[in-house]
C-alpha positions in Angstrom: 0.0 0.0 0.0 1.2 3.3 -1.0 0.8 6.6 1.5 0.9 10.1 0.7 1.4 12.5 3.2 0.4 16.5 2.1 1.7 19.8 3.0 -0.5 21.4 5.3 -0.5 24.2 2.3 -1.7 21.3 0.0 -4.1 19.9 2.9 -6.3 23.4 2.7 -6.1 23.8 -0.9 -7.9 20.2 -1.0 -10.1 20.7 1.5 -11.2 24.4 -0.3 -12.6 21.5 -3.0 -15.1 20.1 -0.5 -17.9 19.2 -1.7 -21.3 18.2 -0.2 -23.4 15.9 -1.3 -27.1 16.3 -1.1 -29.4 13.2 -2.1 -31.8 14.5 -4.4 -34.6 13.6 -2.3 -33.7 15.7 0.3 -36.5 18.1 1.0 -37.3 21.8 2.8 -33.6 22.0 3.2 -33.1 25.9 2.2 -31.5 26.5 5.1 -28.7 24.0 4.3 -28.2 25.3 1.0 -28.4 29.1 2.0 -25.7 28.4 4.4 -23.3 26.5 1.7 -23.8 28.7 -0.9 -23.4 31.4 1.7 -19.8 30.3 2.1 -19.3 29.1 -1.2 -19.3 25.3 -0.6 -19.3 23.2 -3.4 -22.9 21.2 -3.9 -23.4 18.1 -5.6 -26.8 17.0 -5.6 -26.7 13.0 -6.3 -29.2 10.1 -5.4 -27.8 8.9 -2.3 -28.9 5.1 -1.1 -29.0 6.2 2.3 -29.6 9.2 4.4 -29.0 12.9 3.1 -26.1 14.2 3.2 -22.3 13.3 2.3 -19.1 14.6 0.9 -16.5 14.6 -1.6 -13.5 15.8 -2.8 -13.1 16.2 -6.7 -10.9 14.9 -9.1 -8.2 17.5 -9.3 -5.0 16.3 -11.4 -3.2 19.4 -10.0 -3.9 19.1 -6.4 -2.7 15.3 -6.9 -6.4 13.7 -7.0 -6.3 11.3 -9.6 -10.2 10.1 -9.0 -13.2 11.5 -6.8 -12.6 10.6 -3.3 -16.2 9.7 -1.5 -16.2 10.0 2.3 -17.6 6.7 3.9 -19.7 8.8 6.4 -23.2 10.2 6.2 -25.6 12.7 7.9 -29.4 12.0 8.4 -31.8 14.9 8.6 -34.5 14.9 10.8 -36.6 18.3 11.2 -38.3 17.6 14.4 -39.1 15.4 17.0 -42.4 14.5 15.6 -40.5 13.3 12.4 -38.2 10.9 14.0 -41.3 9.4 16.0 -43.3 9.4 12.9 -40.5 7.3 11.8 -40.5 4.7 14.2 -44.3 4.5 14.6 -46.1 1.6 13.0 -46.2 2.4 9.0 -42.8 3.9 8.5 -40.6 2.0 11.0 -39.6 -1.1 8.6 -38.4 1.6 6.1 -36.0 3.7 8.9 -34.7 0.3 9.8 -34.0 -0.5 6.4 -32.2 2.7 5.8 -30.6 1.9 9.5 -29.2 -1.2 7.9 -27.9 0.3 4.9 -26.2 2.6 7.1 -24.4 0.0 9.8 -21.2 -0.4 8.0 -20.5 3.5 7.7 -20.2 6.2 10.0 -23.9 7.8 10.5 -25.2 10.7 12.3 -28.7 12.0 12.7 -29.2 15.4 13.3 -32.4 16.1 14.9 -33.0 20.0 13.9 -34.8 20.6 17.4 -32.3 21.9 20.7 -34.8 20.7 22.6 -35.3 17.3 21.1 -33.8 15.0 23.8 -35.8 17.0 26.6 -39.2 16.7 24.1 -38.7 13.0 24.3 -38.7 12.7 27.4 -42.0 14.9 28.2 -43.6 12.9 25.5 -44.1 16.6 24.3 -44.9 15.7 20.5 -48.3 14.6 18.9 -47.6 11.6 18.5 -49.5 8.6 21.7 -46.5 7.0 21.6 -44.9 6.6 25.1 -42.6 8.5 25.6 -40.0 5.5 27.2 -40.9 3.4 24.7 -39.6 6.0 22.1 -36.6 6.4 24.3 -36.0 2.5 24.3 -36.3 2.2 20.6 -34.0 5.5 20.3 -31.3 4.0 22.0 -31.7 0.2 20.9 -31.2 0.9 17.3 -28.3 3.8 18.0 -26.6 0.6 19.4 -27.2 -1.7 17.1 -26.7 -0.1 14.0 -24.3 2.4 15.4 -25.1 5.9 14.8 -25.0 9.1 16.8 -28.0 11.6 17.2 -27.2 15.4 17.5 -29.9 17.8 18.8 -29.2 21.2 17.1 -30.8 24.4 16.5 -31.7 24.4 12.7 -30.0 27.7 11.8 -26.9 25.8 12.6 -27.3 22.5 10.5 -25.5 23.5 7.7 -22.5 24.5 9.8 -22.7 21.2 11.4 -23.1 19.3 8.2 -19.9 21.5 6.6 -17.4 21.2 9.4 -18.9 17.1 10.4 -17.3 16.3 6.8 -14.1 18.4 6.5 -13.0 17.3 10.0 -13.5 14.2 8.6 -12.4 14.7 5.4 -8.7 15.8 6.9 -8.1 13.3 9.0 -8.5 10.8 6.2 -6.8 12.7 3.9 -3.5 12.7 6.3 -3.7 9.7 7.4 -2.9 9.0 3.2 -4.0 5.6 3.4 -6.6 5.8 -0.3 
């Protein structure tokens, strides 16, 4: 196996060629995009097979990128609390799992665009009947067995999040040069 190791002058002019990807599915996310665009962030929109969100760095012959390099890590939108419990009620639960599955093997994050998400499940303060430890059990058994975070976050930050989640990422597998 063959490692490169960049400059740190190299490194940032990469990482300049960041690119997220948004699954074309991806709905009432203006905020997102007002935020990239706002600091001129490279968007790809792409069908994604799972979740919403990824990244990229483009082929770039001079910056020493021979091919498009995908990151193996995803972000999952959720809007609100009564999404994500919408999603593991009855009629939609088989499909999150699915999409939980197809995650497992990559690094996942769900970002819950409500500060106050964590406390909400707890209250049972959503309009859905379902009880509220029961949501809280079914939370936390498919975070551990499929492996993914949750983030509660004010919305007006998500495209901050999103950006810096994938460049952090981004440079630490870029210098660890192992692709």
């Amino acid at each position: 196996m063959i490692h490169y190791h960049y400059t740190d002058t190299e490194l940032n002019k990469i990482l300049k060629t960041l690119t997220i990807v948004v699954d074309t599915r991806e709905q009432v996310n203006g905020h997102i995009m007002d935020y990239l665009r706002s600091k001129d962030v490279p968007i790809k929109l792409k069908k994604l097979d799972t979740s919403d969100y990824g990244a990229m760095i483009p082929k770039n012959e001079e910056l020493g990128i021979a091919r498009d390099i995908y990151l193996n890590s995803r972000v999952e939108r959720k809007a609100s609390v009564d999404e994500i419990v919408g999603n593991l009620g009855k009629d939609e639960r088989t499909r999150f799992e699915n999409e939980l599955i197809r995650s497992q093997d990559i690094p996942l994050t769900l970002l819950l665009e409500d500060p106050e998400g964590y406390k909400k499940i707890l209250n049972g303060t959503y309009r859905s009947k379902y009880d509220p430890l029961a949501l809280l059990g079914s939370l936390n058994t498919f975070k551990a067995r499929y492996g993914f975070e949750i983030v509660y976050l004010d919305n007006k930050f998500s495209g901050n999040f999103i950006y810096y989640h994938f460049y952090y990422q981004m440079k630490n597998y870029l210098k660890s040069g192992a692709f």
